[in-house]
N, C-alpha and C positions, 0 to 999 in steps of 0.2 A: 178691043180691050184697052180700058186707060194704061197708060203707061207709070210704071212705077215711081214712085218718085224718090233718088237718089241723095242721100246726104252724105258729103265728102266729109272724111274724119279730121281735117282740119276747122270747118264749120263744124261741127260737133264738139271739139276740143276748145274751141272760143266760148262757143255758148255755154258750156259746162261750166268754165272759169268765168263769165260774165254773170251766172248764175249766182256763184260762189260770192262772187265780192257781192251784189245786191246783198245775197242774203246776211253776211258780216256786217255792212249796212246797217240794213235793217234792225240788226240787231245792237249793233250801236245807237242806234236812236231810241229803241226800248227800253237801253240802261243810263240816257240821258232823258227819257222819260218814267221815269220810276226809281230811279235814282240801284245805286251798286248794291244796298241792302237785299234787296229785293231781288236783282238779274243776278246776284250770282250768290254761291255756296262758301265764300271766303267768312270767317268770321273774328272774333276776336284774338282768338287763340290761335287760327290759323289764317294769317292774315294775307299770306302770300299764293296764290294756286296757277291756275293752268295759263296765266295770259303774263305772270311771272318767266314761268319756262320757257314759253314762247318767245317772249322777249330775249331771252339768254340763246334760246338756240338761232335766231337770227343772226344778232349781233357778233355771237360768236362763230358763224359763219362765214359772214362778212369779213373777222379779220383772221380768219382761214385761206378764204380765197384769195386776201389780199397778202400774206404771208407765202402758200404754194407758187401762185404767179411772178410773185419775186423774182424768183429764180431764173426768169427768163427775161426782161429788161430791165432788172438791177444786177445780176449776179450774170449775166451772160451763159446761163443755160440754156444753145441754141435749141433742143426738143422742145421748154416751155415756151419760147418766145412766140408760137401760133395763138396763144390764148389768153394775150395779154389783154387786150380790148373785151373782150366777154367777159374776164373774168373782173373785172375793176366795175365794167356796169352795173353785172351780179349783185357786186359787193357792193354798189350803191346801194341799189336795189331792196336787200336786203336789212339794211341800218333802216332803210326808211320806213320799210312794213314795218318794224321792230319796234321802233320811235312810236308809231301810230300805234303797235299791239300795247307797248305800257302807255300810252295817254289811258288809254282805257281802263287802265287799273288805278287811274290817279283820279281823284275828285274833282279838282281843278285844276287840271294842265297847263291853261293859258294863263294861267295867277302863278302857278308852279313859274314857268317860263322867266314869267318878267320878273320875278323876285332871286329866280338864282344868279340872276345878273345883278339885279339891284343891291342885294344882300349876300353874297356869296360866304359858304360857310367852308373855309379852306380845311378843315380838319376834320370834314365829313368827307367817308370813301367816294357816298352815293350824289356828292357835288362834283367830285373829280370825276367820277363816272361819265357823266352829263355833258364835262367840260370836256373832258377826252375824246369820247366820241364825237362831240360837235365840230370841233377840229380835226375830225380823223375824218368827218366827213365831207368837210370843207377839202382837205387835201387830197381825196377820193376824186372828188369833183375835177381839180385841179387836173388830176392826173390823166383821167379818162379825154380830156380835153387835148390836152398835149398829146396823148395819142393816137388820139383822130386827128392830130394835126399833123402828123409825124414828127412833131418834135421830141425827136429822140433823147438829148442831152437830157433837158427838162423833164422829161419823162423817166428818168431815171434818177436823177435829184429828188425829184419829188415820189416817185416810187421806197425809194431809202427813207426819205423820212416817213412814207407812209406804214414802213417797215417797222421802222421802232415806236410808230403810234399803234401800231396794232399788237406790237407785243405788250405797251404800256397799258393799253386801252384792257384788253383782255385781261392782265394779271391784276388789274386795278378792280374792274369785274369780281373777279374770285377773291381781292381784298374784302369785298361790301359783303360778302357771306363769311370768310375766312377770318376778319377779325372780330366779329359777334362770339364773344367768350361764353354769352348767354344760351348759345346751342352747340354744345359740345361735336355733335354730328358736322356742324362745319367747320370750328374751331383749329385754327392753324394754317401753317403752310402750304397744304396739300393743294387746296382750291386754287391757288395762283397760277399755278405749275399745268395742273389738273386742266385749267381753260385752255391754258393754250398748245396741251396737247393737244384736247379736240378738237382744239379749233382748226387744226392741221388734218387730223382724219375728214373733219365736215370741208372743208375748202377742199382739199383729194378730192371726196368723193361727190362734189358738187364738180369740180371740172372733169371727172370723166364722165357724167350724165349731162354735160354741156356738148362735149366730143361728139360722143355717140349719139346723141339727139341730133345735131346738126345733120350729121351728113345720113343718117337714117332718113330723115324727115326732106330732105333735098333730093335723098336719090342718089347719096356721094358713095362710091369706093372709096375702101380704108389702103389707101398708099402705103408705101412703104414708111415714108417720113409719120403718117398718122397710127401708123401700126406700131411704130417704134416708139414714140411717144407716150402710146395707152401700154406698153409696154413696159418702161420708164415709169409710167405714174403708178403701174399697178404695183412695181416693187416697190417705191418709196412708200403706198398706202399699205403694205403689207410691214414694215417698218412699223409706221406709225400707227397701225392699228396693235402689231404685237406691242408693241411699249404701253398702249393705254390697258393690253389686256393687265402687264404683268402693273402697270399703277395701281387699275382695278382691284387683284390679286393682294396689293400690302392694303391696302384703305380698308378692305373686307379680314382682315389680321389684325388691324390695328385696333377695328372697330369690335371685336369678337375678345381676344388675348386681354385678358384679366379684366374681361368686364366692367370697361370704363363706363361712370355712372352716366344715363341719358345715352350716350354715344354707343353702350351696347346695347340698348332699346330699340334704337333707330337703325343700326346696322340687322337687327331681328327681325325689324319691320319691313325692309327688303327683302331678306333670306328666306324667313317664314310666317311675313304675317301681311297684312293688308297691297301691300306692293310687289308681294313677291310674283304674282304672274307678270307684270310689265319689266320687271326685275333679269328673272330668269329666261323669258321667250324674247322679249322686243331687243333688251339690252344685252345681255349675254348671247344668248344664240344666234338674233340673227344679227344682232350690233356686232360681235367680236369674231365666234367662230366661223360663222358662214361665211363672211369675208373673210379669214384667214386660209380656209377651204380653197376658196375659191384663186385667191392672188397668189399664193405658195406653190401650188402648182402650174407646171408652166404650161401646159394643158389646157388647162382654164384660163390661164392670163390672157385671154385676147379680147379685143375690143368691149365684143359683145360680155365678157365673163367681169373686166373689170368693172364696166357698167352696174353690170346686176349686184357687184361686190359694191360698188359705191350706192345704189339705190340702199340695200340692205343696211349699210352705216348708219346713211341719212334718218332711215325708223329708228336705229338704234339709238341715234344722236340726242331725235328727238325724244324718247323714251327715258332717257338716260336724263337731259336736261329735268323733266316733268321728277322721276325717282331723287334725284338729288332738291330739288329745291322742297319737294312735299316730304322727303324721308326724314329731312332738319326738323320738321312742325308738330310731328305727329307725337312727337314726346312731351306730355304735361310739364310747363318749366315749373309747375307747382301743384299737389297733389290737395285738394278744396277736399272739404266734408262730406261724405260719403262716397269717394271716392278711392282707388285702390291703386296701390302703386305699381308701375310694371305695364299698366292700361294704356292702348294707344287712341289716341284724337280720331276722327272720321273726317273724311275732306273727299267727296267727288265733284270733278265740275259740274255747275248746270248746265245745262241745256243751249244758255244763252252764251257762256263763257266757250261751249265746244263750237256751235255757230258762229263765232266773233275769230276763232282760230282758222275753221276753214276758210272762213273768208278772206284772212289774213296769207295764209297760204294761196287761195288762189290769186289775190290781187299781184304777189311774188310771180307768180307764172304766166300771169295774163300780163303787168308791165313787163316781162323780160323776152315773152314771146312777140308782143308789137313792136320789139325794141330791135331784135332779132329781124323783123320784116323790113324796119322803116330804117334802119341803119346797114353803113359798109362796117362789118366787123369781122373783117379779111385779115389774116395774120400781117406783120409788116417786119420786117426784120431791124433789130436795132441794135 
């Protein structure tokens, strides 16, 4: 009889994610051949959609993991300091899908590019944006360097600064939504604040599916020093995840209590109308409480439980990014001729736009698992 023929789940997991990016590709070259009109469902009124969110849940990733990590060779939290090289790569990693997910939403990117140097418009949020993160990635780069070098000093200089680029970076993020007076649903404070909590739940629960993946996929025992650790992160993500429950909890009062004009439409639109499944399952259940479930008891808190609490985040994160940026649009900023007040807008992505995401996501998985092979990203004490 022939013999069977065996595929290791590491070769499986390659080609899945080599899959993924081709087809993102692909799909990128569709909507630079037929132009964005055509590849995607974004329109006039809803000008912003899924490769919007995308973008935000990266970037705000990035200066998640590069905010968590801190803690370990800037601030001298000996548990974080095992995950400081993974996490700063990550965090590259991640700006640069991000970067690539909004070219795609931009008509001309490489004209975009040369002109906001050329022309820089200092009292646009969404220039600081550009400028913030270009520099935050610059200093990302910096830092990952120095510690592959062991240069530890340097590494922790630049670590601080990278500290307060990432809280700048991020609240300057929730500025570009936050001071549009024009859509009440985002209008104000809240979004500054709002990013860089998540940003801290997504950076958690990206480094404990960094942990747990590693030494799963090795073959590693969880030691006592790694036990303690996922220990450690699981209380602090149980922190930060109840803080973002009880933000959630006023934004959803705010948006509801006297029927703020638009901003109680759009808070409806979550609750009970077009949004509310990804609303109520993705982001509330298994975004908030399932990890709460899980991290609050101590039962569950182990390796494997904060894992699965951090996976869970991670849907919710992204779920949560996509409701927040679509729930601002769906409200007519102006009610046209035979049209009725109270009506919400229609926005699902195409087809092309959700291909263009996966791809995006697995190119994140596929550079950080060759990076994982091809690199020493061994703790170093500093």
């Amino acid at each position: 009889m022939p013999k069977r023929l065996k595929i290791s789940p590491k070769w499986l997991f390659f080609s899945l994610l080599t899959c993924g990016v081709i087809a993102g590709l692909a799909a990128a070259g569709y909507v630079f051949w037929v132009g964005h009109s055509e590849a995607y469902n974004v329109t006039r009124e809803i000008p912003w959609g899924i490769l919007i969110s995308t973008y935000v849940f990266f970037v705000v990733c990035c200066s998640g993991l590069c905010l968590v990590s801190s803690l370990g060779h800037v601030f001298g939290v000996t548990q974080f300091e095992q995950i400081s090289k993974r996490a700063i790569l990550l965090a590259i990693i991640t700006m640069l899908v991000g970067f690539g997910t909004i070219a795609m939403e931009i008509n001309h990117p490489i004209r975009m590019a040369i002109w906001v140097v050329l022309s820089p418009n200092f009292s646009s949020p969404i220039w600081w944006m550009g400028a913030l993160y270009g520099g935050y990635l610059v200093i990302l780069c910096l830092e990952f360097y120095a510690l592959m070098k062991d240069r530890h000093g340097m590494a922790s200089t630049l670590g601080l600064l990278g500290f307060v680029m990432a809280m700048a970076a991020s609240s300057n993020l929730g500025g570009v939504f936050g001071l549009l007076e024009a859509r009440p649903f985002w209008y104000g404070a809240f979004l500054p604040l709002y990013l860089i909590l998540t940003a801290l739940v997504s950076g958690g629960a990206l480094l404990a599916l960094i942990v747990y993946f590693n030494h799963r996929t090795r073959g590693l025992p969880f030691h006592e020093g790694e036990r303690s650790f996922m220990d450690a992160l699981g209380r602090l993500q149980a922190l930060f995840v109840g803080l973002l429950a009880f933000f959630l909890i006023w934004k959803v009062i705010t948006g509801l209590y006297g029927r703020p004009p638009q901003g109680y439409e759009a808070m409806m639109a979550l609750i009970n109308g077009p949004l509310s499944l990804p609303f109520w399952l993705f982001e509330v259940l298994l975004g908030l409480l399932v990890p709460l479930v899980f991290l609050l008891r101590r039962q569950s808190r182990t390796p494997q439980g904060v894992a699965l609490a951090g996976g869970c985040s991670l849907i919710g994160m992204f779920f949560m990014r996509y409701d927040m940026v679509v729930a601002g649009q769906l409200v007519p900023m102006r009610v046209d001729v035979g049209e009725q007040a109270g009506t919400w807008l229609a926005y699902t992505p195409s087809v092309t736009e959700v291909v263009i995401v996966l791809g995006a996501l697995s190119a994140c998985l596929l550079l950080y698992s060759i990076a994982e092979q091809r690199l020493d990203l061994s703790s170093t004490h500093t």
